[in-house]
ROTIDREN-237204 format. One record per atom (N, C-alpha, C, O): residue number from 1; residue in one letter; chain; atom name; y, x, z. Coordinates in nm, 2 decimals, always signed. Atoms other than C-alpha are relative to their C-alpha. Layout:
REC	i	aa	ch	at	Y	X	Z
REC	NUM	A	A	CA	Y	X	Z
...
//
This chain:
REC	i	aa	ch	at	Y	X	Z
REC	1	X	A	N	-0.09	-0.08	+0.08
REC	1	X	A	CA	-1.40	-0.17	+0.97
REC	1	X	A	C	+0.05	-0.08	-0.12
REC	1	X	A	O	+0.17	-0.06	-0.14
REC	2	X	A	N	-0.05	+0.05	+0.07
REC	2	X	A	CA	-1.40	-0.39	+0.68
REC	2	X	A	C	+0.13	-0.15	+0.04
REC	2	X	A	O	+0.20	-0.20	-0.05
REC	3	X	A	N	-0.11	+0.07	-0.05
REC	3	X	A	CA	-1.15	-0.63	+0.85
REC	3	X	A	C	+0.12	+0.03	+0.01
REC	3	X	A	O	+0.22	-0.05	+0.03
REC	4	X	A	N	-0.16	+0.03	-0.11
REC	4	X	A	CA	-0.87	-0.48	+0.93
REC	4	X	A	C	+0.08	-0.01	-0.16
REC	4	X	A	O	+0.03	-0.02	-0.26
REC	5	X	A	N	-0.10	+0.07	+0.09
REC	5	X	A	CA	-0.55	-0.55	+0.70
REC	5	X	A	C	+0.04	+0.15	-0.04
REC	5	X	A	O	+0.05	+0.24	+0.04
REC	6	X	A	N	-0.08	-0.14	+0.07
REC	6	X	A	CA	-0.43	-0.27	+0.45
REC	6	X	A	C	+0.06	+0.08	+0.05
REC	6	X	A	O	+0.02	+0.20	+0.05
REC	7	X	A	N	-0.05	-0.09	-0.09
REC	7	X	A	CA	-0.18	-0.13	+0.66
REC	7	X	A	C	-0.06	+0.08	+0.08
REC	7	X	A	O	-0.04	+0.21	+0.08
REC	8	X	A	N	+0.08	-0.11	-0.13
REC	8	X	A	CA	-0.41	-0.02	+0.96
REC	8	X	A	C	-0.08	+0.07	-0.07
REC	8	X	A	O	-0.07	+0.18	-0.02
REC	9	X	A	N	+0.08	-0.10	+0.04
REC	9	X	A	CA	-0.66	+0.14	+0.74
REC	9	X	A	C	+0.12	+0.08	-0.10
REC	9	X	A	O	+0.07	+0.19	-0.13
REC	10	X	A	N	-0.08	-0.14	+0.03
REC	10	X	A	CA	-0.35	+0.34	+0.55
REC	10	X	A	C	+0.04	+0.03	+0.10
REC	10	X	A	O	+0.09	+0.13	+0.07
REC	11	X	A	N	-0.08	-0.05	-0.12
REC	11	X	A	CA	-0.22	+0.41	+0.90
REC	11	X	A	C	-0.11	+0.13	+0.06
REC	11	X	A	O	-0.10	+0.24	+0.11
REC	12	X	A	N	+0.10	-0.11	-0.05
REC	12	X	A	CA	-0.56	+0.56	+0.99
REC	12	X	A	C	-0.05	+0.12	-0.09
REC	12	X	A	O	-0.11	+0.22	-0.06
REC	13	X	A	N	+0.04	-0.12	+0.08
REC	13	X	A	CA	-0.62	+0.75	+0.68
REC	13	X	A	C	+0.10	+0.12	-0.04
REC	13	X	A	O	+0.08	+0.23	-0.09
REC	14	X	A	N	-0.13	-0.05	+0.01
REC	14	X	A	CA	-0.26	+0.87	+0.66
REC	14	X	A	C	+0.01	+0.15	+0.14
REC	14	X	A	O	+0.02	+0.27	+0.13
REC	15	X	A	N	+0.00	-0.05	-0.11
REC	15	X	A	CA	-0.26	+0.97	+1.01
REC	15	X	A	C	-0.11	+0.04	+0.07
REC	15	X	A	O	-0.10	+0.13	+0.16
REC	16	X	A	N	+0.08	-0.06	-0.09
REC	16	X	A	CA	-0.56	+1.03	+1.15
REC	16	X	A	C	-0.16	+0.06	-0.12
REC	16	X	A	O	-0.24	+0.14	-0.08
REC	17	X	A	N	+0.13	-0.06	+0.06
REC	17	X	A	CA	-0.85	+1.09	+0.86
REC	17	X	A	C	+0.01	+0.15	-0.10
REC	17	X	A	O	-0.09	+0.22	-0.14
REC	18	X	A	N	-0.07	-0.10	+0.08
REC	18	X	A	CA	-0.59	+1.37	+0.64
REC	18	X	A	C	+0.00	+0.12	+0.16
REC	18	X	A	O	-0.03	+0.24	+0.15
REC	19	X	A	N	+0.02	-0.16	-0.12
REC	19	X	A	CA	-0.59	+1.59	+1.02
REC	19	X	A	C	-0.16	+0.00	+0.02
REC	19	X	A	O	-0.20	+0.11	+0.05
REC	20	X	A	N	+0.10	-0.07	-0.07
REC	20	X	A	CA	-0.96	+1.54	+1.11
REC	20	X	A	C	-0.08	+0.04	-0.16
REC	20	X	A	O	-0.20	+0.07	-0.14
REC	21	X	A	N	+0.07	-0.07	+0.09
REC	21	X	A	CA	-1.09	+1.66	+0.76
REC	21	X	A	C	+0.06	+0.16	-0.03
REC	21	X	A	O	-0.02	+0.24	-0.09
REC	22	X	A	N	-0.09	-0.10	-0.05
REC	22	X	A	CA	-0.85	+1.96	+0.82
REC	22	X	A	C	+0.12	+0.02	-0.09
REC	22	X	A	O	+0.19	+0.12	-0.09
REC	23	X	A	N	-0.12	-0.01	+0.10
REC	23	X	A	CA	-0.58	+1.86	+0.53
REC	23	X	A	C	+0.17	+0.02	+0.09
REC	23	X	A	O	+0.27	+0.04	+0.02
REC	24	X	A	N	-0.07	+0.04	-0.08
REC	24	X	A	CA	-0.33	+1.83	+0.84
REC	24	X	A	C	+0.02	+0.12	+0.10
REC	24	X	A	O	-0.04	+0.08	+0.20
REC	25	X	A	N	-0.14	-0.08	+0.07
REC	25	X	A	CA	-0.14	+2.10	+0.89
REC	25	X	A	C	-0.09	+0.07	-0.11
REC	25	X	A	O	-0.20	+0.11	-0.08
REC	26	X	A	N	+0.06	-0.04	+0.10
REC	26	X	A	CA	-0.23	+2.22	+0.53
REC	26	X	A	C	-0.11	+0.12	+0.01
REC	26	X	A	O	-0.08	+0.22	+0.07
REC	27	X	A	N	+0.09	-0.13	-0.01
REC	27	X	A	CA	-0.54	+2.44	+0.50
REC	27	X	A	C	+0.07	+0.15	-0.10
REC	27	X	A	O	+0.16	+0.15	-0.18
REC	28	X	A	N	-0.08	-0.19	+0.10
REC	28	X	A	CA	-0.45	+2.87	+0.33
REC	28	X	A	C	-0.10	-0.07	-0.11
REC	28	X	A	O	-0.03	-0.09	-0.21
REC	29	X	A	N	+0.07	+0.03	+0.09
REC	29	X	A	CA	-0.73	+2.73	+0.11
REC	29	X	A	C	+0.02	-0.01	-0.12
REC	29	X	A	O	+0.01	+0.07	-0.22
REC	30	X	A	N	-0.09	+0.08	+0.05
REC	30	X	A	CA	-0.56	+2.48	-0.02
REC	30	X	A	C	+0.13	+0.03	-0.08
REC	30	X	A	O	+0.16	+0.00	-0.20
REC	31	X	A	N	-0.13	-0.08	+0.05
REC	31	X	A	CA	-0.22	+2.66	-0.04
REC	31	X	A	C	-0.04	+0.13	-0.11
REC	31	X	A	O	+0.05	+0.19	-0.17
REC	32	X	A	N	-0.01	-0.11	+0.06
REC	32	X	A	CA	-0.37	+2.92	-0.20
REC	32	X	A	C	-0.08	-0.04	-0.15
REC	32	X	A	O	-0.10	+0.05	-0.24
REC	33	X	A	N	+0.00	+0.02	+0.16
REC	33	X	A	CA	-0.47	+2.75	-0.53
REC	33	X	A	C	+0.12	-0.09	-0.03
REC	33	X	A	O	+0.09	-0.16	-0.13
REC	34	X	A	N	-0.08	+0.00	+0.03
REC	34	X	A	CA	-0.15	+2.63	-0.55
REC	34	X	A	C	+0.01	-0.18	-0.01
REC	34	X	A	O	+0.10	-0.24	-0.08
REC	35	X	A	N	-0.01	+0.15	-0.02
REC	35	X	A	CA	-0.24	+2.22	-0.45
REC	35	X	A	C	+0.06	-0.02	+0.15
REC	35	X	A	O	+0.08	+0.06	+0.24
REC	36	X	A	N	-0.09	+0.03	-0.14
REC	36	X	A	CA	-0.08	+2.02	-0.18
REC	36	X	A	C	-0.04	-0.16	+0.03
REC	36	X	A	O	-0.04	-0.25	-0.06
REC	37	X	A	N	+0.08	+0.17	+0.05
REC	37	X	A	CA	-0.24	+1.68	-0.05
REC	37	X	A	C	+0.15	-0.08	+0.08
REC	37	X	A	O	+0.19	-0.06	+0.20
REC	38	X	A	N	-0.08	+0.12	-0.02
REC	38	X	A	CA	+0.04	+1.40	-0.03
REC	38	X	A	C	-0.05	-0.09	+0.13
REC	38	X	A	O	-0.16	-0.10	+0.16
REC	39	X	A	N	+0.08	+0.06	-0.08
REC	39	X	A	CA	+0.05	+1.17	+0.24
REC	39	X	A	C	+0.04	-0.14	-0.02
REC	39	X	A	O	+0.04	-0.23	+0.07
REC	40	X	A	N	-0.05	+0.13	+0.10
REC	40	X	A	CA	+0.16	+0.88	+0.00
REC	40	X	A	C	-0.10	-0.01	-0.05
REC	40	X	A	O	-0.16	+0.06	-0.13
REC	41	X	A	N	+0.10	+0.08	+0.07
REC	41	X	A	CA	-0.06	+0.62	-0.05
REC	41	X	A	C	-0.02	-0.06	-0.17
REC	41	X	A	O	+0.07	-0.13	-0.21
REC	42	X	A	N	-0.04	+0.06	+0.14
REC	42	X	A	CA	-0.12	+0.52	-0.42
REC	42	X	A	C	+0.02	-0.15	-0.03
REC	42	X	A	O	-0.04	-0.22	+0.06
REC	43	X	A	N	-0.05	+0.16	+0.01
REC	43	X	A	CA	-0.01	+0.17	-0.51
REC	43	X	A	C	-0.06	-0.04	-0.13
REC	43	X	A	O	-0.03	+0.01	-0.24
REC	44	X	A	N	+0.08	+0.07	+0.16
REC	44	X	A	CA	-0.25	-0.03	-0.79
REC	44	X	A	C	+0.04	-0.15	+0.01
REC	44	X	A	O	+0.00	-0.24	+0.09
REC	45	X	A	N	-0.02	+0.16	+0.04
REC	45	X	A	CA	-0.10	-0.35	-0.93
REC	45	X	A	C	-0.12	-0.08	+0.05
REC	45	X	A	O	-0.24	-0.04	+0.06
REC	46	X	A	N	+0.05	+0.10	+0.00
REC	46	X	A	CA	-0.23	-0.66	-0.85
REC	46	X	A	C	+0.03	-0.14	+0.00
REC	46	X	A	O	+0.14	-0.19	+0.03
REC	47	X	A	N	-0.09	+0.18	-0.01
REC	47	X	A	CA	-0.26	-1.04	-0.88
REC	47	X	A	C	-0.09	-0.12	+0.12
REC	47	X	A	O	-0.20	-0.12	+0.17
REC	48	X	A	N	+0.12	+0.12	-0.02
REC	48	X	A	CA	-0.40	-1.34	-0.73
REC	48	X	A	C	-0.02	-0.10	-0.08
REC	48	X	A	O	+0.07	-0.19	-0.11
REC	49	X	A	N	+0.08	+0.08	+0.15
REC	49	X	A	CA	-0.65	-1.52	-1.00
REC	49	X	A	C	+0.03	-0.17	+0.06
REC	49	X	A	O	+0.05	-0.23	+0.17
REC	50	X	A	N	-0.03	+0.22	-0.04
REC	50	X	A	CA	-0.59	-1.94	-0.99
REC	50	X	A	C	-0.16	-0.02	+0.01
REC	50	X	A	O	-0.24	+0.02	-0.07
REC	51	X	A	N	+0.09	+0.07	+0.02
REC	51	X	A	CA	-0.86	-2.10	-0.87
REC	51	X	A	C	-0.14	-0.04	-0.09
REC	51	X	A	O	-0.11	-0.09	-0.20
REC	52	X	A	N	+0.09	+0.03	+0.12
REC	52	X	A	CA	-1.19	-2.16	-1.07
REC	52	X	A	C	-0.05	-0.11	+0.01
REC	52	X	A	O	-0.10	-0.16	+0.11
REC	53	X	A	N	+0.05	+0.11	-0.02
REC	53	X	A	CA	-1.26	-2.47	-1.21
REC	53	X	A	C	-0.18	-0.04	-0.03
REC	53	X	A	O	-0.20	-0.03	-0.15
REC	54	X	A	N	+0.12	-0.02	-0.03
REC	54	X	A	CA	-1.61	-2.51	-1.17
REC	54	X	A	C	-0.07	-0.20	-0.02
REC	54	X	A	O	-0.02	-0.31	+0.02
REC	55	X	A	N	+0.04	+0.13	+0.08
REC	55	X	A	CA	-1.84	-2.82	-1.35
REC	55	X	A	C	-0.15	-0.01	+0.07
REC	55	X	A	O	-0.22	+0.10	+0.08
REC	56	X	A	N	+0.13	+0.00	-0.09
REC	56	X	A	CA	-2.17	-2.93	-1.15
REC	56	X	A	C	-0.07	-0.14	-0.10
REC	56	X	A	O	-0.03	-0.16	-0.21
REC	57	X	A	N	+0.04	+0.07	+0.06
REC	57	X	A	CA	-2.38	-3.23	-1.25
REC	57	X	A	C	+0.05	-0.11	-0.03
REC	57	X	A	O	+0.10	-0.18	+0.06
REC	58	X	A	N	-0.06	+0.13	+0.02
REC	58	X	A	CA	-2.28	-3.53	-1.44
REC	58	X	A	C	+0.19	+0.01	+0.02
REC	58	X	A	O	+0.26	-0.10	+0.02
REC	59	X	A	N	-0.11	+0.00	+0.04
REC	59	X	A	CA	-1.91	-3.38	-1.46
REC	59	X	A	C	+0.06	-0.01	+0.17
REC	59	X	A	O	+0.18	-0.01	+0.18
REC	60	X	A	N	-0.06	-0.03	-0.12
REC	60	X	A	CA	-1.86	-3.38	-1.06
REC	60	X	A	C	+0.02	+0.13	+0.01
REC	60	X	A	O	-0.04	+0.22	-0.06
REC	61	X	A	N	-0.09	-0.10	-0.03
REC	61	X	A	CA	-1.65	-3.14	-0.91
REC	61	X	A	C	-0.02	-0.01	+0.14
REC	61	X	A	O	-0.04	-0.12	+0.18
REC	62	X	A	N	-0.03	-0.02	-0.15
REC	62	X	A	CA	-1.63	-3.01	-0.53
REC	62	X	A	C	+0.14	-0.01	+0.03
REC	62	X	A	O	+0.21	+0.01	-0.07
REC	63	X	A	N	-0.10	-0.01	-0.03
REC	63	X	A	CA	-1.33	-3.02	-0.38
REC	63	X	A	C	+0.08	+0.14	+0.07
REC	63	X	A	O	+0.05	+0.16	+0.18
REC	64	X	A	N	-0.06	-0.17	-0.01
REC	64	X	A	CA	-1.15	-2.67	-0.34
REC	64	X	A	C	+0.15	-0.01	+0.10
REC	64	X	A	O	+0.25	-0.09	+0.09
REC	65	X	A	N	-0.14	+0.02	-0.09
REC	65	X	A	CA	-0.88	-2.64	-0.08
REC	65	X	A	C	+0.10	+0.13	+0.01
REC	65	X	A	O	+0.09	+0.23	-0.07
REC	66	X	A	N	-0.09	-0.12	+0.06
REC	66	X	A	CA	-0.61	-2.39	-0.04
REC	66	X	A	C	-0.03	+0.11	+0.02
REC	66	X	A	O	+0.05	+0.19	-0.01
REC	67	X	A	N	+0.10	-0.17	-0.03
REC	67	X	A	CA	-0.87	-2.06	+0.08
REC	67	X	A	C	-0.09	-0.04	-0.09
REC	67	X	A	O	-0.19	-0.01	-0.04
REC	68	X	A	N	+0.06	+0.01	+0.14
REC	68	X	A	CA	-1.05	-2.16	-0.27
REC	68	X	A	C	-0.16	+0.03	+0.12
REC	68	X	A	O	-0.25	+0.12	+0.12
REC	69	X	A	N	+0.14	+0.02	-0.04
REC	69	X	A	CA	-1.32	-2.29	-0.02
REC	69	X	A	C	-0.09	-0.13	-0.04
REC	69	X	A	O	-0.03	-0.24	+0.00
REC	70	X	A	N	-0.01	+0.07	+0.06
REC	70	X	A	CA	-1.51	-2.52	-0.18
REC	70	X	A	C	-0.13	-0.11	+0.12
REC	70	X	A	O	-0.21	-0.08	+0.20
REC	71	X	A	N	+0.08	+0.13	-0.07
REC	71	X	A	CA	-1.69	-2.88	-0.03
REC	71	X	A	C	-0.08	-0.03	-0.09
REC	71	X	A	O	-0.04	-0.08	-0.19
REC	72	X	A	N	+0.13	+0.05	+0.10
REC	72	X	A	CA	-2.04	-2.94	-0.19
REC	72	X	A	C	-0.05	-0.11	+0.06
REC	72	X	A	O	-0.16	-0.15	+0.03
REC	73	X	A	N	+0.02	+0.18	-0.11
REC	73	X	A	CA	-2.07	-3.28	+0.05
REC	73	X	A	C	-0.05	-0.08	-0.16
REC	73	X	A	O	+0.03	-0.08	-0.26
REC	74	X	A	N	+0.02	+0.11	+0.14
REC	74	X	A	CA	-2.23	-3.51	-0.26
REC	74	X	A	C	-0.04	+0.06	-0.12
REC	74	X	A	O	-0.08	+0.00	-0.22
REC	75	X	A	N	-0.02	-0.08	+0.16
REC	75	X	A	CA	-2.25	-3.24	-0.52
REC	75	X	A	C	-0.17	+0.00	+0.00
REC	75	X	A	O	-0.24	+0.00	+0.10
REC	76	X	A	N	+0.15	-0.02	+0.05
REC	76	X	A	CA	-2.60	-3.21	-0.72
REC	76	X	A	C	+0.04	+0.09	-0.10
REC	76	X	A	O	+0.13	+0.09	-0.18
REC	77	X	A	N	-0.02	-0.14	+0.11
REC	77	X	A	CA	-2.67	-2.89	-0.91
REC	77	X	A	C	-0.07	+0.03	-0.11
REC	77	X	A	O	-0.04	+0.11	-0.19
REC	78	X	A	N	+0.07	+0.00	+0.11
REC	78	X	A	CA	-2.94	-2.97	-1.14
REC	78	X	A	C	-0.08	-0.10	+0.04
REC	78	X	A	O	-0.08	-0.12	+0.16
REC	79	X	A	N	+0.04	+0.08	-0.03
REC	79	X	A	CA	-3.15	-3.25	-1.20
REC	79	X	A	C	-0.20	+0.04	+0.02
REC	79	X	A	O	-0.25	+0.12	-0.05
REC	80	X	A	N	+0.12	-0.06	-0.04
REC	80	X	A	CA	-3.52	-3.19	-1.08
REC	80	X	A	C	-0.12	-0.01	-0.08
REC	80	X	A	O	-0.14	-0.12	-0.15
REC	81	X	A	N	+0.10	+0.04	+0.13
REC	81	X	A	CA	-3.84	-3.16	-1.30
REC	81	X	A	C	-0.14	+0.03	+0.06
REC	81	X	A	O	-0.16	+0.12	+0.14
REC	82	X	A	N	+0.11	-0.01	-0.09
REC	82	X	A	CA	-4.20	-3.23	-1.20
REC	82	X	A	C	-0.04	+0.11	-0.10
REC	82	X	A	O	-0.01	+0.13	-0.22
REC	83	X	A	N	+0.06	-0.12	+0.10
REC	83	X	A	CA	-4.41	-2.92	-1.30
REC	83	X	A	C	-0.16	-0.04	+0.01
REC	83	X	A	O	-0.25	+0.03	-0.05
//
């Protein structure tokens, strides 16, 4: 379910999760306190964040590609301490 792309889950909550909760054709309930459920989706701004530049040991860096997936091939994360 978490897969699918925005559209299909407004398509299914639009269309098919507003009739099987019984909002679809409106409940007397409903109508009779004087609410009405929309079948317009709400729209919340958004952005996409740049990249994070990210500092490992001795000032190397991974290499980040364009799905900000990153290559740890070489990278060291701390240096090790006998206990």
């Amino acid at each position: 379910m978490t897969c699918k792309p925005p559209n299909v889950n407004d398509e299914g909550i639009v269309n098919q999760s507003l009739a099987h909760l019984g909002f679809r054709p409106p409940e007397l309930a409903i109508q009779a306190f004087g609410m009405h459920i929309g079948s317009d989706m709400t729209v919340a701004p958004g952005r996409i964040l740049p990249k994070p530049s990210i500092k490992y040991l001795q000032g190397t860096s991974p290499s980040i590609d364009a799905r900000a997936s990153w290559n740890l091939k070489g990278i060291k994360f701390a240096m090790g301490v006998v206990l």
